[in-house]
C-alpha positions as CSV (number, residue, x, y, z in Angstrom):
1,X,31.9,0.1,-18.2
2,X,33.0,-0.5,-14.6
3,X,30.5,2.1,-12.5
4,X,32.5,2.0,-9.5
5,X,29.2,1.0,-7.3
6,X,29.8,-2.2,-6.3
7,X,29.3,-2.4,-2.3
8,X,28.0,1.5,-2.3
9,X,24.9,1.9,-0.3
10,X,21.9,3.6,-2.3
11,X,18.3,4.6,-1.1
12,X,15.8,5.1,-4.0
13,X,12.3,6.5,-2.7
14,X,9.4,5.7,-4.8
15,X,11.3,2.7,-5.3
16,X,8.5,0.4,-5.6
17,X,7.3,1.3,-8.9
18,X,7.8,2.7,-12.3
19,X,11.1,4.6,-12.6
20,X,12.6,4.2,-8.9
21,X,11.8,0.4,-8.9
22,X,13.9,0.7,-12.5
23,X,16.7,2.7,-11.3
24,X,17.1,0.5,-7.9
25,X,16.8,-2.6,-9.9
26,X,19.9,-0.8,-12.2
27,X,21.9,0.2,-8.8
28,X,21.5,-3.0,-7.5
29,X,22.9,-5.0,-11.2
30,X,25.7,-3.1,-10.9
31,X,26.3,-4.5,-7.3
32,X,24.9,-1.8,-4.9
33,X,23.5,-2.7,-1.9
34,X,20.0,-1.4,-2.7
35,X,17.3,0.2,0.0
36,X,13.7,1.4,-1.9
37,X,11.5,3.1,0.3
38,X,7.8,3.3,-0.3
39,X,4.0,4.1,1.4
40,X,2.6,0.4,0.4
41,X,4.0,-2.4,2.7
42,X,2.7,-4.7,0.2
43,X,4.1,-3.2,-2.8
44,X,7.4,-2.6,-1.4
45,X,8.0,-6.3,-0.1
46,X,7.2,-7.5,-3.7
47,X,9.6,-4.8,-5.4
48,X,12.3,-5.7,-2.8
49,X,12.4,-9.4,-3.1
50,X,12.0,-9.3,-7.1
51,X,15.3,-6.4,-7.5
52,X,16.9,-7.9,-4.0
53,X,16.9,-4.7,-2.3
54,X,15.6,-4.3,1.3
55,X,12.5,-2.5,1.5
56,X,11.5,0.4,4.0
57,X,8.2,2.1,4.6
58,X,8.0,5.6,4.3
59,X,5.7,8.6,3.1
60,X,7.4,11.2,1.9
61,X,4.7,13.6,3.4
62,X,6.4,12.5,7.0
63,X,8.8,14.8,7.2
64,X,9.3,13.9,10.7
65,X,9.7,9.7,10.0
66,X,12.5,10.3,7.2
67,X,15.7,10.3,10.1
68,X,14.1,7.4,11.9
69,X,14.0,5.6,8.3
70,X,17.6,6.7,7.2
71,X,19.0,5.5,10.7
72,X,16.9,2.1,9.6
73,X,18.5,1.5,6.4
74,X,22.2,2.7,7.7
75,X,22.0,-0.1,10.5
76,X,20.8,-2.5,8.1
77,X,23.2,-1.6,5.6
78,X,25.6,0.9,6.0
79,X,25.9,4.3,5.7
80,X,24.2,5.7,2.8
81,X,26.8,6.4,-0.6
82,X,24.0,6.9,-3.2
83,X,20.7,9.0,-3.1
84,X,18.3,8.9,-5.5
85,X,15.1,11.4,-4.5
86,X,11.9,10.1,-6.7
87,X,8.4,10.7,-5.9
88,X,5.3,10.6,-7.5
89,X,3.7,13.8,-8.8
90,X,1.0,15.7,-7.1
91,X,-2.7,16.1,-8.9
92,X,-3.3,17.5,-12.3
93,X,-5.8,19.7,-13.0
94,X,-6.2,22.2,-16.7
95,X,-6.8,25.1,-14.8
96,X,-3.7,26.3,-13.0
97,X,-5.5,28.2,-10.4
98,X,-8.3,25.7,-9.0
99,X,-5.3,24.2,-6.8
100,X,-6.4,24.1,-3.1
101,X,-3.9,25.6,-0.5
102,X,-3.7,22.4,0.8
103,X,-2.9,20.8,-2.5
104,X,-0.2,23.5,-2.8
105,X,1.3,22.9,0.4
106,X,0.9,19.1,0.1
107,X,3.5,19.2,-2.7
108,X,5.5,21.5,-1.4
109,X,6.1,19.1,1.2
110,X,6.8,16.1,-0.6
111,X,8.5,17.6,-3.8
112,X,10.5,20.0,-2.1
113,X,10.8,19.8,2.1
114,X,11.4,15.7,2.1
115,X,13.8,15.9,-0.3
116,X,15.3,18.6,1.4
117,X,15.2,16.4,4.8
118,X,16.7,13.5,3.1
119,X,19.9,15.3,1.9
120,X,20.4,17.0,5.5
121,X,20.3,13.8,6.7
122,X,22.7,11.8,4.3
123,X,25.0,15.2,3.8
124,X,27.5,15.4,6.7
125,X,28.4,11.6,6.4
126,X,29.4,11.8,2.4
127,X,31.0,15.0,3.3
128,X,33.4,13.3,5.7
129,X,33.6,10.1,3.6
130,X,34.5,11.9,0.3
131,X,32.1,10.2,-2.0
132,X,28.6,11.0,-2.1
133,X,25.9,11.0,-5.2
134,X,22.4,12.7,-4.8
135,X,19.4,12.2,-7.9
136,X,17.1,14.1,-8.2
137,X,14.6,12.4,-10.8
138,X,12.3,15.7,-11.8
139,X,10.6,16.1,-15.0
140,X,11.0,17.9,-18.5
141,X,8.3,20.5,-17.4
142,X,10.7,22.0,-15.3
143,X,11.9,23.7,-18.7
144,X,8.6,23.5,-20.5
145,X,6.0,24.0,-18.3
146,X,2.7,21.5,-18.7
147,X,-0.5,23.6,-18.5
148,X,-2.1,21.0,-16.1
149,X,1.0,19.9,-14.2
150,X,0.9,23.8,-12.4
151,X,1.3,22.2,-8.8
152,X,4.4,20.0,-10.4
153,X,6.1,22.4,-12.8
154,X,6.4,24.9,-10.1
155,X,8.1,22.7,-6.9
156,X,10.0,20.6,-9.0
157,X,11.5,23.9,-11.1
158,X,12.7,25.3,-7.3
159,X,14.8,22.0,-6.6
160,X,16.6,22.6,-9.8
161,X,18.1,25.5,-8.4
162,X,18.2,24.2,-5.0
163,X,20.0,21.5,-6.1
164,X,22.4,23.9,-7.9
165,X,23.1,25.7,-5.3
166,X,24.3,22.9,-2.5
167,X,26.5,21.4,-5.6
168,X,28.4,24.1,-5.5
169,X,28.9,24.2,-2.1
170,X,29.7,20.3,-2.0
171,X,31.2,19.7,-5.0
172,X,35.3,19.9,-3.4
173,X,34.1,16.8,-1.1
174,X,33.4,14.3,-3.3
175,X,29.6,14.9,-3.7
176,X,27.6,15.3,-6.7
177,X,24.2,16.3,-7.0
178,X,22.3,16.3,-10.5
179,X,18.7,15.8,-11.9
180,X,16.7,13.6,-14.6
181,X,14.0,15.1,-16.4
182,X,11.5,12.5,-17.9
183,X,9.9,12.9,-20.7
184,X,7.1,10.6,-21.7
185,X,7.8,7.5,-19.4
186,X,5.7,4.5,-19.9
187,X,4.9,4.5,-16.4
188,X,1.2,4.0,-14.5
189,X,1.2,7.7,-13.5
190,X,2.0,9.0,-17.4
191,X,-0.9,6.2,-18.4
192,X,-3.3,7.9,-15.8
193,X,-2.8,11.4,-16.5
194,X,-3.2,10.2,-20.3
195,X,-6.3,8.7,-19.6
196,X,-5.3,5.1,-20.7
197,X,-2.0,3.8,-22.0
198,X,-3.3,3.4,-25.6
199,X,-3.5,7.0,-25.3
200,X,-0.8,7.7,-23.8
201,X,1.3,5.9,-26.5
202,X,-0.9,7.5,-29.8
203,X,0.2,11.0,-27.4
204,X,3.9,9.8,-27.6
205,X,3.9,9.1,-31.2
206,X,2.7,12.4,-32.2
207,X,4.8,14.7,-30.0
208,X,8.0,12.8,-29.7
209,X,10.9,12.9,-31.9
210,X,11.4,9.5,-31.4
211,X,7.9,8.1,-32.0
212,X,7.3,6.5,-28.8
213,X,7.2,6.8,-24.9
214,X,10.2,6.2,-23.3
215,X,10.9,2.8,-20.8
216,X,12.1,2.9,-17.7
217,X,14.7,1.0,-18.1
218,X,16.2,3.8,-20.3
219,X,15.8,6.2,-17.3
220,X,17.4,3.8,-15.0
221,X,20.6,3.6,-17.4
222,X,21.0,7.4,-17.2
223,X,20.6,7.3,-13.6
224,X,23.1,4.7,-12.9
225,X,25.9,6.8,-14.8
226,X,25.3,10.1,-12.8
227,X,25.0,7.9,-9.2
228,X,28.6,6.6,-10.3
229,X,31.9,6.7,-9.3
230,X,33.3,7.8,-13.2
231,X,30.9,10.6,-13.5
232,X,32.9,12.2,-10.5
233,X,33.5,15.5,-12.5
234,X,29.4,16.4,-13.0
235,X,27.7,18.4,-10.7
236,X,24.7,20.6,-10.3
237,X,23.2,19.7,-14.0
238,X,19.6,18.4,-15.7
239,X,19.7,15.9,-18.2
240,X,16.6,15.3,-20.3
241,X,16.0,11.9,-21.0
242,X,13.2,12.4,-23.2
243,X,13.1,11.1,-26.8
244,X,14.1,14.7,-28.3
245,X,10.3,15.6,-26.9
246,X,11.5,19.1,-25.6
247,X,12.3,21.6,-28.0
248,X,14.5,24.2,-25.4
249,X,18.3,23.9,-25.1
């Protein structure tokens, strides 16, 4: 199937690792011209050079760096077509009330406010251009809550409806904004929170429909199809990609 990317722009934050690095490396097989941000210099210049994106520092928790950034990657490579918003999740802790304000506020700022930020700045120009796509890669607790993922089920649920909302109000220009929900990814951050990947995986084969964590490859092939030009005609929806893990419709 013929995507309809080749020569668009995309910016995938988080795009050093796990599922960003997968979905740029997708974008840029399918002949995007690829930008992955990241906090890690060193990180990000491997990623780059391995998908052949170009690589920009920034941390999401700078709300104030993320136009000086954008501007970056627009001169470098155009104005931006294709935005995925990835990040990594904020701490984890079994009692959903020994959060810190601070910790509270921390990922409010990088799970909602920079995301926020990111599609005020790339808006106006996919407005006026008539094409625009905008991922948002969330996570399945937004329906089904995790009991130690309190800081991460609760600003990720509120860009659901965010996201919603500005689809509506986009959706006659051309722009599309829809979200991802992973399930068990075999990424470093589900191996951490597991406590290893063995267990991670022995987790997986219990409570997934499909025996097994997910890869990220399989992530990055859902991604691609929503940052197309063909899915034109969705707008403002979730899609679990999961292994038949969740049980809610």
């Amino acid at each position: 199937m013929d995507l309809g990317i080749d020569g668009r722009v995309a910016l995938v934050t988080g795009g050093s690792s796990g599922i960003g690095r997968a979905i740029a490396a997708e974008l840029a097989r399918e002949g995007a011209r690829v930008a992955i941000s990241s906090r890690s210099r060193e990180k990000l210049d491997a990623a780059a050079e391995e998908i052949g994106a170009s690589g920009f520092v920034l941390d999401s928790a700078d709300l104030d760096a993320i136009p000086g950034v954008v501007s970056e990657v627009e001169q470098a490579l155009g104005p931006i077509d294709i935005l995925v918003c990835n990040t990594g999740g904020p701490p984890a802790n079994a009692d959903p009330l020994a959060f810190s304000r601070e910790q509270w506020e921390a990922a409010y700022r990088t799970l909602v406010l920079a995301q926020i930020a990111l599609i005020e700045r790339v808006m106006p120009g996919m407005r006026e251009r008539g094409f625009g796509r905008i991922l948002n890669v969330a996570s399945t607790s937004v329906r089904e809550p995790i009991g130690n993922l309190m800081l991460s089920n609760s600003h990720r649920a509120s860009m659901i409806t965010a996201f919603k909302t500005i689809a509506r109000a986009v959706a006659g220009d051309g722009v599309t904004l829809n979200t991802l929900l992973p399930g068990s990814i075999a990424t470093e951050r589900a191996y951490s929170l597991a406590g290893s990947a063995d267990q991670a995986e022995a987790n997986a084969a219990k409570q997934v429909a499909a025996g097994r964590m997910g890869k990220p490859e399989e992530m990055a092939a859902a991604a691609a199809f929503f940052c197309s030009a063909r899915a034109s005609y969705v707008t403002g929806e979730t899609l679990a990609v999961d292994g038949g893990m969740t049980r809610s419709i």
